[in-house]
MOPAC internal coordinates of N, CA, C and O (Angstrom, degrees):
PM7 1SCF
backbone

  N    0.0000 0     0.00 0     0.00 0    0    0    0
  C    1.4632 1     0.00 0     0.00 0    1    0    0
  C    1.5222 1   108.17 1     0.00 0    2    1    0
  O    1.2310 1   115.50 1   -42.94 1    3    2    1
  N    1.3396 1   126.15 1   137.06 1    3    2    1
  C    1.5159 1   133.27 1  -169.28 1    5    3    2
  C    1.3683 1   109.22 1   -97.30 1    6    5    3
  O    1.2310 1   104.56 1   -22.65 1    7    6    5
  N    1.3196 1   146.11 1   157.35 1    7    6    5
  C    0.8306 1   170.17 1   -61.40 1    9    7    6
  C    1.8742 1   100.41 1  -150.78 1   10    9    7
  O    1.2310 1   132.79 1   133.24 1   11   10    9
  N    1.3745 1    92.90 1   -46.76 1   11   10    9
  C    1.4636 1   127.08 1   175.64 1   13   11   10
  C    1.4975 1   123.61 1   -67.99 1   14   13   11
  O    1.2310 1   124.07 1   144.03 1   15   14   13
  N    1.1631 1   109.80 1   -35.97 1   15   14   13
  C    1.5195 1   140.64 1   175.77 1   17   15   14
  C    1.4355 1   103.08 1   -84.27 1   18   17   15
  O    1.2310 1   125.73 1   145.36 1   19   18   17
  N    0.7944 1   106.59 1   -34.64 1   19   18   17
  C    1.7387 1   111.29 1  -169.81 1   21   19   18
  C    1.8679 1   107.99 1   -76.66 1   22   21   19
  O    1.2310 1   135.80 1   103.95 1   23   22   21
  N    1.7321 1    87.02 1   -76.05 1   23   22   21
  C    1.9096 1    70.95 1   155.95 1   25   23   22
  C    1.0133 1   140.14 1   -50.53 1   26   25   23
  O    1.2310 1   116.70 1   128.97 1   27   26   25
  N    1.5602 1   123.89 1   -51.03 1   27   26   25
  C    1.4012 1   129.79 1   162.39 1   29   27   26
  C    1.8938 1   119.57 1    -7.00 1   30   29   27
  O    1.2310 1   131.39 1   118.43 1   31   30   29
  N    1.9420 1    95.62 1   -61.57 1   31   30   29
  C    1.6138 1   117.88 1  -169.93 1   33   31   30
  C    1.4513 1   111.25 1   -57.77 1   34   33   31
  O    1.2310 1   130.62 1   135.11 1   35   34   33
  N    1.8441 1    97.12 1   -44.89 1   35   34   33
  C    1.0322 1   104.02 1  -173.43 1   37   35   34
  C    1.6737 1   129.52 1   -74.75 1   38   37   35
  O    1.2310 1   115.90 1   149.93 1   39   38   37
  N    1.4466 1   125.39 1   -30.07 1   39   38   37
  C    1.5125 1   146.86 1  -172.89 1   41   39   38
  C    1.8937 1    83.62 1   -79.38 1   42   41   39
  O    1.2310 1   107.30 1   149.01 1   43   42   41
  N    1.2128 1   141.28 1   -30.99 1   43   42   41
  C    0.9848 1   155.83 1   174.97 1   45   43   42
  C    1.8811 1   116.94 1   -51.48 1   46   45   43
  O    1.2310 1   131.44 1   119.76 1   47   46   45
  N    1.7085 1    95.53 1   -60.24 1   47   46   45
  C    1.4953 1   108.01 1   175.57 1   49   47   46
  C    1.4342 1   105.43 1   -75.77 1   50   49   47
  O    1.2310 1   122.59 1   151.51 1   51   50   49
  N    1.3760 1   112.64 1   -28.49 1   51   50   49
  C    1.5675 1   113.89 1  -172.15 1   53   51   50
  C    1.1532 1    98.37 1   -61.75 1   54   53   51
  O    1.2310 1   110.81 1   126.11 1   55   54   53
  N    1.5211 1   134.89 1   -53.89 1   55   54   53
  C    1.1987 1   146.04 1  -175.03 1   57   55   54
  C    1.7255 1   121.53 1   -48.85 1   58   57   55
  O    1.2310 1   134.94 1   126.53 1   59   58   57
  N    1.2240 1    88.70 1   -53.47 1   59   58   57
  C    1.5830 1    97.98 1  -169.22 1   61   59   58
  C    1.0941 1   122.37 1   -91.19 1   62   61   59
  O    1.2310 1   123.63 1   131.58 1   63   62   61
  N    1.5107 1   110.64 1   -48.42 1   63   62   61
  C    1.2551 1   121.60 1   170.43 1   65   63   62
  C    1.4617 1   136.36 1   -64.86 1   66   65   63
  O    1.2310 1   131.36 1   134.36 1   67   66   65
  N    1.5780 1    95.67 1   -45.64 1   67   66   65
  C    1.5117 1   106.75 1   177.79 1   69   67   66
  C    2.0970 1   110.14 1   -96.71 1   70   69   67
  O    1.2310 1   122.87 1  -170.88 1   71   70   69
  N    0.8549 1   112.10 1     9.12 1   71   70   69
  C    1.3249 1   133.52 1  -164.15 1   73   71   70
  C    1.6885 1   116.01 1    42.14 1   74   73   71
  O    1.2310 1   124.47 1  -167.13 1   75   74   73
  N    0.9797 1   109.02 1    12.87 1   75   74   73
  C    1.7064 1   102.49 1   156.65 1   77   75   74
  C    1.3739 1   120.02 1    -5.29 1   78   77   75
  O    1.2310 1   127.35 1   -92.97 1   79   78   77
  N    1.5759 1   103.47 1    87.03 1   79   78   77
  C    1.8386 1    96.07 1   173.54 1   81   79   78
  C    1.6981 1   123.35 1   -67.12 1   82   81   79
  O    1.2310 1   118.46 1   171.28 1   83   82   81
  N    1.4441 1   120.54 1    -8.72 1   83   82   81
  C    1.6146 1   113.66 1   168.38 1   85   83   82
  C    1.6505 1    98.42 1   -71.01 1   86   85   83
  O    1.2310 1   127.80 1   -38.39 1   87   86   85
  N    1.3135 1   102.58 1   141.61 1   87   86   85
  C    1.4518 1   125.06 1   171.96 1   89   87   86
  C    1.4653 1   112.66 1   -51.64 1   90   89   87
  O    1.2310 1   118.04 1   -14.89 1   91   90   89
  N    1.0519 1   121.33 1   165.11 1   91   90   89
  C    1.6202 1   128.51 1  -179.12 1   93   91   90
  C    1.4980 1    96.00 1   -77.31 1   94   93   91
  O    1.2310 1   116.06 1   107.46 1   95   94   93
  N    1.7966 1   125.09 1   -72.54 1   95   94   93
  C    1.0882 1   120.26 1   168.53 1   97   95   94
  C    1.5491 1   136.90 1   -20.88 1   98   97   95
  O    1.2310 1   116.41 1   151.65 1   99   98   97
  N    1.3202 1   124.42 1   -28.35 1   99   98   97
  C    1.1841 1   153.50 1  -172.75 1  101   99   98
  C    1.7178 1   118.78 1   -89.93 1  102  101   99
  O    1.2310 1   126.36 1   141.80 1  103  102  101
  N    1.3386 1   105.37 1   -38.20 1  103  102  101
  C    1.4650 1   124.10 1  -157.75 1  105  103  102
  C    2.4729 1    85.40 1   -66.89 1  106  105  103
  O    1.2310 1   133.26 1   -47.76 1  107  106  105
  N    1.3764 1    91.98 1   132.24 1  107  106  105
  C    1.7779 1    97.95 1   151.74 1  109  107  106
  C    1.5091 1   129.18 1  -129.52 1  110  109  107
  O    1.2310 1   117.38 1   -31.09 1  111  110  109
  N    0.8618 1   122.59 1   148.91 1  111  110  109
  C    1.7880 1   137.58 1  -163.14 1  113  111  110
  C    1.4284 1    93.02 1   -54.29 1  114  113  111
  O    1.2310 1   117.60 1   144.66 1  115  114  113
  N    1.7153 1   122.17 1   -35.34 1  115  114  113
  C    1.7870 1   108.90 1   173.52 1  117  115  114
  C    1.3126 1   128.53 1  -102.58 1  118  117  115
  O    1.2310 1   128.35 1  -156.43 1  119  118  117
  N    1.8948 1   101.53 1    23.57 1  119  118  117
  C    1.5002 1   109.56 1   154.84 1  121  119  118
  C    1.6013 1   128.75 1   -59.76 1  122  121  119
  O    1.2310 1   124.97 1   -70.65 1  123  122  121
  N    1.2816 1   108.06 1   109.35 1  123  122  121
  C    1.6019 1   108.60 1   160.31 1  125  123  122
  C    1.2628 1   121.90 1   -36.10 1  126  125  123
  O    1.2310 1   121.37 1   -72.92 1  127  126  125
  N    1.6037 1   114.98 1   107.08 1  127  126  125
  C    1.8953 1   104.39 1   169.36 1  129  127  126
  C    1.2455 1   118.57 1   -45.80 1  130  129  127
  O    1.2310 1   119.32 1   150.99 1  131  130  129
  N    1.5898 1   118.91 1   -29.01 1  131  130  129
  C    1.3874 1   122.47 1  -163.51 1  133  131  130
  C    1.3329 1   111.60 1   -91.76 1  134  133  131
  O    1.2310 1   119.71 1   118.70 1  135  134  133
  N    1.5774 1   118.16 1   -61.30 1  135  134  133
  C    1.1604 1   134.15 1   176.41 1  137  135  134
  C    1.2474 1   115.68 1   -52.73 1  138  137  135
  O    1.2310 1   116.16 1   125.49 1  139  138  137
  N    1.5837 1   124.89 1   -54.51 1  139  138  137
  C    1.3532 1   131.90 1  -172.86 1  141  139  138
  C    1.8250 1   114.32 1   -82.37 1  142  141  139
  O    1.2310 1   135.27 1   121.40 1  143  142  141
  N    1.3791 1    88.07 1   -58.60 1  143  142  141
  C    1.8607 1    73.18 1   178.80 1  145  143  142
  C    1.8880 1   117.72 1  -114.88 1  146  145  143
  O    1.2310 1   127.24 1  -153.50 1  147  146  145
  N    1.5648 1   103.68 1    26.50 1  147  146  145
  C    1.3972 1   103.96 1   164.18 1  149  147  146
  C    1.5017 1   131.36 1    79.03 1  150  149  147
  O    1.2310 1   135.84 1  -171.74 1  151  150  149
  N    1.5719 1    86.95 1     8.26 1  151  150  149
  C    1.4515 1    93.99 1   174.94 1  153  151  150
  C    1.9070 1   128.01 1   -49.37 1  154  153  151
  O    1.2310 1   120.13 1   -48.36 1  155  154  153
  N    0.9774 1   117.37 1   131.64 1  155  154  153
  C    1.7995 1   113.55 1   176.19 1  157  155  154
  C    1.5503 1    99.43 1   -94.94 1  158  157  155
  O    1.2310 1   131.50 1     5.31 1  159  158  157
  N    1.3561 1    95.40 1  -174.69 1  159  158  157
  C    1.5123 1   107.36 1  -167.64 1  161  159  158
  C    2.0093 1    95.54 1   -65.23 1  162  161  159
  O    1.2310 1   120.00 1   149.44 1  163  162  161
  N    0.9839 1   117.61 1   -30.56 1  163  162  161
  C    1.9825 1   130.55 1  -162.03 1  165  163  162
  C    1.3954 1    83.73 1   -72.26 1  166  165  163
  O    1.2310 1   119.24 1   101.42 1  167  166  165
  N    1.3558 1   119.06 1   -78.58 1  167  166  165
  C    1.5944 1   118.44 1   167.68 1  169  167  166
  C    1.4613 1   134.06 1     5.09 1  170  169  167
  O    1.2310 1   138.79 1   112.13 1  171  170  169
  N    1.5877 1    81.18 1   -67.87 1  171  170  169
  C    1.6579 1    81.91 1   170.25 1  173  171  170
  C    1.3914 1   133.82 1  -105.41 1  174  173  171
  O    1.2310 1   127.80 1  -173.13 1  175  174  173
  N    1.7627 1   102.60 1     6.87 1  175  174  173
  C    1.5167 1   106.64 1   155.67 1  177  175  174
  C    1.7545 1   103.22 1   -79.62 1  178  177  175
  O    1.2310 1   126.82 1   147.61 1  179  178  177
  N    1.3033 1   104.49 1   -32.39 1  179  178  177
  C    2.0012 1    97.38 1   178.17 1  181  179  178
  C    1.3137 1   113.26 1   -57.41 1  182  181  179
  O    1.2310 1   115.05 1   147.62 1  183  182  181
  N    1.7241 1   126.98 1   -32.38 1  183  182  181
  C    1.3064 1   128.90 1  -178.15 1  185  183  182
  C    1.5007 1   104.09 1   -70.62 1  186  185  183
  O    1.2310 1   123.12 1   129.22 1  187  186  185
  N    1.2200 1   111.62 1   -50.78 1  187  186  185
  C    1.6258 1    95.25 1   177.80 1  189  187  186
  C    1.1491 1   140.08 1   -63.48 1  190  189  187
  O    1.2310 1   131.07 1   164.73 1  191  190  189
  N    1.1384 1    96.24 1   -15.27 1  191  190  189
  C    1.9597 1   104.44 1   168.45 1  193  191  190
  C    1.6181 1    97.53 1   -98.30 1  194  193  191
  O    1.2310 1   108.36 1   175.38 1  195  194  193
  N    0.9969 1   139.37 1    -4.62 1  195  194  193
  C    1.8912 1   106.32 1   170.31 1  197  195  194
  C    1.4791 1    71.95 1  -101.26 1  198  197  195
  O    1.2310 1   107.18 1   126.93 1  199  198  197
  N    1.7062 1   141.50 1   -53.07 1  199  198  197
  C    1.9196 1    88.29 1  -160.54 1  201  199  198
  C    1.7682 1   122.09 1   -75.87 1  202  201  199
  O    1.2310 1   124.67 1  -152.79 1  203  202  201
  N    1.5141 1   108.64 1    27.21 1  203  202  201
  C    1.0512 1   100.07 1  -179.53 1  205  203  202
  C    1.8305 1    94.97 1  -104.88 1  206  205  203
  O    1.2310 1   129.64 1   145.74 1  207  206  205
  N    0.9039 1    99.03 1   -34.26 1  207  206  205
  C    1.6950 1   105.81 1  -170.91 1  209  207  206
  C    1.4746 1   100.02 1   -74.43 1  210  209  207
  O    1.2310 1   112.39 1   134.43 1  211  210  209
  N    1.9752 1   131.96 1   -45.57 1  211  210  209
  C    1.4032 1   111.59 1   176.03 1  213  211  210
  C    1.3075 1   117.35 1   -86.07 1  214  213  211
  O    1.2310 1   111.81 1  -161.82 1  215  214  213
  N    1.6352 1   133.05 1    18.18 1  215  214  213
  C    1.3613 1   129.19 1  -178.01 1  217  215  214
  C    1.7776 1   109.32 1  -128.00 1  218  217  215
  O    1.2310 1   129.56 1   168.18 1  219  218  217
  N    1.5340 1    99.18 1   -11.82 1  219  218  217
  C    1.4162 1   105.43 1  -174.04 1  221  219  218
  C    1.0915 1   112.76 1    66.13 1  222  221  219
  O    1.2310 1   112.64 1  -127.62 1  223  222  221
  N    1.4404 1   131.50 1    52.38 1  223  222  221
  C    1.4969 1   121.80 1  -176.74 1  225  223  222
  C    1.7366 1    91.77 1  -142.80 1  226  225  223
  O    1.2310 1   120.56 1   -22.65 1  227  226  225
  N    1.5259 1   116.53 1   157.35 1  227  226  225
  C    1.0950 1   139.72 1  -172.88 1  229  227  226
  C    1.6930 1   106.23 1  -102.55 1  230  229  227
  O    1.2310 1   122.02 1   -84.68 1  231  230  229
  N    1.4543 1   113.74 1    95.32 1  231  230  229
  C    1.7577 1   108.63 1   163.51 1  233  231  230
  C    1.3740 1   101.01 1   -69.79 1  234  233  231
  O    1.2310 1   126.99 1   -52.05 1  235  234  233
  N    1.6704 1   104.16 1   127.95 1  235  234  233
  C    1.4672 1   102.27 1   156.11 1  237  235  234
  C    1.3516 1   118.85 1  -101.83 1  238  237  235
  O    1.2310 1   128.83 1   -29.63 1  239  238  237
  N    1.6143 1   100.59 1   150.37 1  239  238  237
  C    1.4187 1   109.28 1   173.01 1  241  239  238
  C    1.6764 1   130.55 1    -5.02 1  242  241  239
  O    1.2310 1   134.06 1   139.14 1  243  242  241
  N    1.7447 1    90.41 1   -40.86 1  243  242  241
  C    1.7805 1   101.08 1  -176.93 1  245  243  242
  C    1.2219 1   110.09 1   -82.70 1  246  245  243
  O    1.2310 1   124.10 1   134.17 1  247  246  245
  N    1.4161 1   109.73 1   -45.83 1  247  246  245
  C    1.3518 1   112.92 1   179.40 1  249  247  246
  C    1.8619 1   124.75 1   -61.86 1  250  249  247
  O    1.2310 1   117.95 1   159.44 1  251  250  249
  N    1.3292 1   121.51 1   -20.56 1  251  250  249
  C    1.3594 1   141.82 1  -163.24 1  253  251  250
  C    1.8660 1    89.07 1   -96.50 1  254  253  251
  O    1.2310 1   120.12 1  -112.95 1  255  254  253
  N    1.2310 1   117.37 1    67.05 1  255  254  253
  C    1.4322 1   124.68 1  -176.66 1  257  255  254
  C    1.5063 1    97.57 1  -127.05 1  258  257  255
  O    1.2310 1   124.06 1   -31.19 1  259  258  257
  N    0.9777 1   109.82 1   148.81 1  259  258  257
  C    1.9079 1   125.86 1   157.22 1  261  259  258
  C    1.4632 1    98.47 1   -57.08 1  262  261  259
  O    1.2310 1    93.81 1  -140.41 1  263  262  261
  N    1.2621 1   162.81 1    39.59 1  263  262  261
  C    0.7143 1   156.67 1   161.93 1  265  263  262
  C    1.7818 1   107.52 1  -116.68 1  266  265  263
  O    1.2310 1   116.32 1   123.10 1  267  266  265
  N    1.3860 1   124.60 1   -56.90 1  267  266  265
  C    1.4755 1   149.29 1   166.28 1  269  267  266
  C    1.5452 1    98.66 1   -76.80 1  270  269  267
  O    1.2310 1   105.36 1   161.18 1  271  270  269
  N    1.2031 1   144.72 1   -18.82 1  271  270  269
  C    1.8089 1   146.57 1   146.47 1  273  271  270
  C    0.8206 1   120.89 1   -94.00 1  274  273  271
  O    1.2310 1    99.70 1  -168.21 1  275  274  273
  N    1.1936 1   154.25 1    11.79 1  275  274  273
  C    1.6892 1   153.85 1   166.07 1  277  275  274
  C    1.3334 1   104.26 1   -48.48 1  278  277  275
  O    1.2310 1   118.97 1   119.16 1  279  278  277
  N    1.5394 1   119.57 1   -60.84 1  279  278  277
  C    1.2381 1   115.97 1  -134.48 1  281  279  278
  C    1.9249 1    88.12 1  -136.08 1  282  281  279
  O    1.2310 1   123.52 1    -8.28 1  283  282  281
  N    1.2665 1   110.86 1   171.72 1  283  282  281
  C    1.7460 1   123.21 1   159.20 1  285  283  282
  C    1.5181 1   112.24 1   -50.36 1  286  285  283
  O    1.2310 1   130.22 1   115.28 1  287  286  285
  N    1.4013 1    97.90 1   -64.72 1  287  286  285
  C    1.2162 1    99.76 1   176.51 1  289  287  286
  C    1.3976 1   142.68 1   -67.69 1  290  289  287
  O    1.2310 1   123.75 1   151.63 1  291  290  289
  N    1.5121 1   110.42 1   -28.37 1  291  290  289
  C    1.6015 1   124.62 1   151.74 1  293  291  290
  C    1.4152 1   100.87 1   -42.82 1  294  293  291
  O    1.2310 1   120.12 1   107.46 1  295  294  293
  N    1.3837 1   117.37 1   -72.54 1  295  294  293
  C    1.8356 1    96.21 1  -174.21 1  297  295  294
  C    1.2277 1   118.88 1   -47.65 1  298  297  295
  O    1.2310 1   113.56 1   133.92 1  299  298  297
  N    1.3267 1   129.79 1   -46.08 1  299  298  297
  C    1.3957 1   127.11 1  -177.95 1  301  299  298
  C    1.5030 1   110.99 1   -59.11 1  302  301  299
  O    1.2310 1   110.75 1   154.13 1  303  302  301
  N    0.9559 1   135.00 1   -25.87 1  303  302  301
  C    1.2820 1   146.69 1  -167.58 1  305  303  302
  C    1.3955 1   104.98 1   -88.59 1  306  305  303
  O    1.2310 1   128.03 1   149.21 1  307  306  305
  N    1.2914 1   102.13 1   -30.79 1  307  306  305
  C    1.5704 1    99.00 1   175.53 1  309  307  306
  C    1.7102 1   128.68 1  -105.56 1  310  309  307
  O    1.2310 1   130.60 1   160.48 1  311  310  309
  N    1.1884 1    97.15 1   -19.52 1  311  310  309
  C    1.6303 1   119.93 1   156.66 1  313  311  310
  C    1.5097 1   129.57 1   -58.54 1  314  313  311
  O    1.2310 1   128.99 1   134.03 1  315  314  313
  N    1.5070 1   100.29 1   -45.97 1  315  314  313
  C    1.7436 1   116.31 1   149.86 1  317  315  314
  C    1.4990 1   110.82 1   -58.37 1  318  317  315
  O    1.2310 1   120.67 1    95.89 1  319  318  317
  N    0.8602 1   116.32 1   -84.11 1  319  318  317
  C    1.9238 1   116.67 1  -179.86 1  321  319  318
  C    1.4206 1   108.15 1   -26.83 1  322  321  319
  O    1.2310 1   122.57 1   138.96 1  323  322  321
  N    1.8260 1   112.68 1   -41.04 1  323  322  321
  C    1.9006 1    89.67 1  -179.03 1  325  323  322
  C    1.0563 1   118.12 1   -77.91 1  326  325  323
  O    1.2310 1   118.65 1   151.77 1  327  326  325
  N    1.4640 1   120.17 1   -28.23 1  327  326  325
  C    1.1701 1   159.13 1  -160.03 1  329  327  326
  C    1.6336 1    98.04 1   -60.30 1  330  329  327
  O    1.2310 1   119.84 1   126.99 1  331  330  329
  N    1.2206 1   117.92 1   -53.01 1  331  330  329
  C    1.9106 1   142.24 1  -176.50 1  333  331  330
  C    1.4129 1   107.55 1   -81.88 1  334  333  331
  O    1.2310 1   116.15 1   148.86 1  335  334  333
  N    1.4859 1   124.92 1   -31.14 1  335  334  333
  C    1.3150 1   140.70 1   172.43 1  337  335  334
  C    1.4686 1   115.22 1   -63.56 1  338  337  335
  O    1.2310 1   133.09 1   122.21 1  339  338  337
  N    1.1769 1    92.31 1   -57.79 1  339  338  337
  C    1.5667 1   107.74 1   168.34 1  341  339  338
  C    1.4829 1   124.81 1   -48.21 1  342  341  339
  O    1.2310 1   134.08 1   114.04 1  343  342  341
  N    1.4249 1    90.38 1   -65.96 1  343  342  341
  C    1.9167 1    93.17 1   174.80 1  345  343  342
  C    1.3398 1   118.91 1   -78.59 1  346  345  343
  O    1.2310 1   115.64 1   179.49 1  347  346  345
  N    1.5272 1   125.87 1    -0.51 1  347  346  345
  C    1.1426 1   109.67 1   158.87 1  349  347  346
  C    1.7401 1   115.82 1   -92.74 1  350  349  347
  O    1.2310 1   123.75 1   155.02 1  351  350  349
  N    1.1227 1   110.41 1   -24.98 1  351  350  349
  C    1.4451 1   112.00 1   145.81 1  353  351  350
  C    1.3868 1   150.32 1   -55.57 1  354  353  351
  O    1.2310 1   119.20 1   160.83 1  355  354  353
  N    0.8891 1   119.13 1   -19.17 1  355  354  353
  C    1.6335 1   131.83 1   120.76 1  357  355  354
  C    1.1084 1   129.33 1   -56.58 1  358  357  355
  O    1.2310 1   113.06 1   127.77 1  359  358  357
  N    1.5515 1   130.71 1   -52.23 1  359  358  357
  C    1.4948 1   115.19 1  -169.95 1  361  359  358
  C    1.4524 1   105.61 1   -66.23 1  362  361  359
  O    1.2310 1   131.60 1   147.60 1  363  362  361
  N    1.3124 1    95.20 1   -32.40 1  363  362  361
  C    1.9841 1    91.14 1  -175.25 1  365  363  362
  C    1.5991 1   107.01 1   -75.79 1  366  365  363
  O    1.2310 1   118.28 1  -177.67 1  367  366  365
  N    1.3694 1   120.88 1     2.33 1  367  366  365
  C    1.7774 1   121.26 1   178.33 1  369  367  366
  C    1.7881 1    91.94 1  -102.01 1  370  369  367
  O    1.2310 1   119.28 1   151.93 1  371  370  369
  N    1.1441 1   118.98 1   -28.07 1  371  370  369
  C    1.4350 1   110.19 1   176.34 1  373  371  370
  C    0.9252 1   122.56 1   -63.65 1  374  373  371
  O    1.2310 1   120.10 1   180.00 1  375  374  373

């Protein structure tokens, strides 16, 4: 999954799931989860379980920081990285 796709999924769950009233069209990679679309602390435990449940990837504890959630793009940034972790973790189990 590309980079593109990834945000895409994600501005997607923000939308639907978490009801994010800014538009999808609208949404940018240096939107504040908090500031911009209002996320609470539940919020962003709810984000980590759908991008763990629609990407199949495991946030760990370390990784599930305001640092990798701050922003749109922090998640994407960090959704890719498990995302690359993963499949190179497999190819080398294959």
């Amino acid at each position: 999954m590309n980079g593109t796709n990834v945000a895409q999924t994600i501005k997607g769950l923000l939308s639907s799931e978490l009801m994010v009233e800014v538009p999808v069209g609208r949404m940018d990679a240096d939107d504040s989860l908090r500031d911009v679309y209002g996320l609470d602390s539940l919020g962003f435990v709810e984000l980590r379980v759908l991008c763990e449940e629609n990407f199949g990837i495991t946030v760990s504890e370390d990784d599930f920081s305001p640092e990798n959630f701050g922003t749109l793009g922090t998640v994407v940034s960090l959704v890719e990285r498990l995302l690359k972790e993963q499949e190179n973790t497999a190819q080398s189990a294959g």
